[in-house]
C-alpha positions in Angstrom: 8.5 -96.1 -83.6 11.3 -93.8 -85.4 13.3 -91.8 -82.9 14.8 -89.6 -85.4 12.4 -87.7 -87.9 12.5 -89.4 -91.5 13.9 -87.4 -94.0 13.5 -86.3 -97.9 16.7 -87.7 -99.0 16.2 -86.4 -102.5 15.1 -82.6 -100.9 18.6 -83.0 -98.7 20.7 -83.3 -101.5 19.3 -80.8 -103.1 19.9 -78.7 -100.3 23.5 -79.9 -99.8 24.4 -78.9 -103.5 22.8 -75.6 -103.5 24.7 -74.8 -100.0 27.9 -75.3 -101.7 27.0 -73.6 -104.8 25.7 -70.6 -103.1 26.1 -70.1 -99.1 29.7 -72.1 -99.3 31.4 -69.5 -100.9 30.0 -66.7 -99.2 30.8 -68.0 -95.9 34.4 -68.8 -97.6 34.5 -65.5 -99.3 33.8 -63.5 -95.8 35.6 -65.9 -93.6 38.9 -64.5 -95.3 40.7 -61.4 -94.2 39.9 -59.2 -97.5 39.0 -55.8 -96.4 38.7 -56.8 -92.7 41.9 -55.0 -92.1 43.1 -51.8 -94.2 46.0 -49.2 -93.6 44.7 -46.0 -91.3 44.5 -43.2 -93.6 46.4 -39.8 -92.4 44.5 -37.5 -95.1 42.7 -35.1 -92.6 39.4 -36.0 -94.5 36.6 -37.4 -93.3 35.8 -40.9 -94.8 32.7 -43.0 -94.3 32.6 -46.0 -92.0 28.7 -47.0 -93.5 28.1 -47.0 -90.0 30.4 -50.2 -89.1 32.8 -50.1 -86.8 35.9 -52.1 -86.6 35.0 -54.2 -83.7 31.4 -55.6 -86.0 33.9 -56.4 -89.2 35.9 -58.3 -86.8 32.9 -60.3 -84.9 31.3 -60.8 -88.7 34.7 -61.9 -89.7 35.1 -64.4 -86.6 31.8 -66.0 -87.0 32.0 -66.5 -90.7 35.7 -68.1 -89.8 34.5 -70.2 -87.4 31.6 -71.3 -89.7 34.1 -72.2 -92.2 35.8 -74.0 -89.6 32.9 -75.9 -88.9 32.2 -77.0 -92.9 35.9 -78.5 -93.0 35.4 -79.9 -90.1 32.6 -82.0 -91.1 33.9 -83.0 -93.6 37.1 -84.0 -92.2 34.7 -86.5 -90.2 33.2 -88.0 -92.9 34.3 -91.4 -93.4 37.1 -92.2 -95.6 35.9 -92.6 -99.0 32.9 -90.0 -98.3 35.5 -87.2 -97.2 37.9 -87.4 -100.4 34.4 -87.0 -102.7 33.6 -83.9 -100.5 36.9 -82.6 -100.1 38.0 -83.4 -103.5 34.8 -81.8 -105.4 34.0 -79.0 -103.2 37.2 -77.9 -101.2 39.9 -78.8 -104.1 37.7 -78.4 -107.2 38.0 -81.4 -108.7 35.8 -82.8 -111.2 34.1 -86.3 -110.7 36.5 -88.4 -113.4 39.3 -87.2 -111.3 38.0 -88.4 -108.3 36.7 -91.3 -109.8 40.3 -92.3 -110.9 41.5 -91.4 -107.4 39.1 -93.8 -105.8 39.3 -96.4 -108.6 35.2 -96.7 -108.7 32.6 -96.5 -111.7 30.9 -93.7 -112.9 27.8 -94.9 -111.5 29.9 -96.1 -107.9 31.2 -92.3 -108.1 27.6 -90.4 -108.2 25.9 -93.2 -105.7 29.1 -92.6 -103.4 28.7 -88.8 -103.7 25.2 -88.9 -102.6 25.5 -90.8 -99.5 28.7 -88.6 -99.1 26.5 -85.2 -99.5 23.7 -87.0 -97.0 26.4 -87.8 -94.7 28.0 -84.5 -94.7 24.0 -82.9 -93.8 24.3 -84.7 -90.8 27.7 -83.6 -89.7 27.1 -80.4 -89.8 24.2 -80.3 -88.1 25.8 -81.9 -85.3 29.0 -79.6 -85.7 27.2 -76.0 -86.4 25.2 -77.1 -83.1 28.2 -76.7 -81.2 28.6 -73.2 -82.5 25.1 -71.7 -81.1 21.3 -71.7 -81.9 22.3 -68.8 -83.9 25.3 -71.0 -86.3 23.3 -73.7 -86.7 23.1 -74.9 -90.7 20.4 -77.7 -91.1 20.5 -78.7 -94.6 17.5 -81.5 -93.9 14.3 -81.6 -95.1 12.0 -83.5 -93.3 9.5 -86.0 -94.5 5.8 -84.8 -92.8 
């Protein structure tokens, strides 16, 4: 009897790589203080708020931080070898021959490393975006039925 549901490993890492393709950089993108904070303007004129007020940017602002928090921080608790792949490909932008050379592996070594490293990162950040709220919670899984 499994305890744990078993899960589409292939599915996951596709998952994985479109999340850092795609929602990633978003969540980097808006997590940064870009247009969160702007000089008052003194013009007399009426200006358009698109119905935001400050206080929403803010709390939009501090979840996407806090979600970006949460990415690095799964990573960071990766093992060893598994967090300089991630960190290394998707927070520094290296490409794989660089981080091949840094870890002194194969080719092949480097992409089966990667994908235990990218299956290992879905799991820690279900277990860290858990922390955050039913609401923050990424599960990059897929399930087997």
């Amino acid at each position: 009897m499994l305890i744990f549901p078993e899960i589409d490993e292939k599915q996951t890492l596709s998952n994985v790589k479109s999340f850092f393709k795609n929602d990633f950089k978003k969540i980097e993108r808006l997590s940064g203080y870009d247009g969160v904070i702007s000089s008052p303007s003194f013009d007399g004129l009426p200006h358009s708020t698109n119905n935001q007020s400050p206080d929403n940017f803010f709390i939009k602002h501090a979840s996407y931080a806090e979600l970006f928090k949460a990415v690095v921080n799964a990573i960071n608790k990766c093992t060893e070898h598994h967090r300089i792949i991630l960190k290394g490909y998707y927070l520094d932008g290296l490409k794989g021959f660089q981080i091949q050379q840094r870890l002194v592996i194969s080719k092949s070594a480097y992409y089966e490393r990667k994908n235990k490293a990218e299956l290992e990162f879905a799991d820690r950040l279900l277990v860290t975006t858990a922390k955050l709220g039913d609401e923050n919670i990424i599960d990059l899984h897929t399930y087997k039925k």
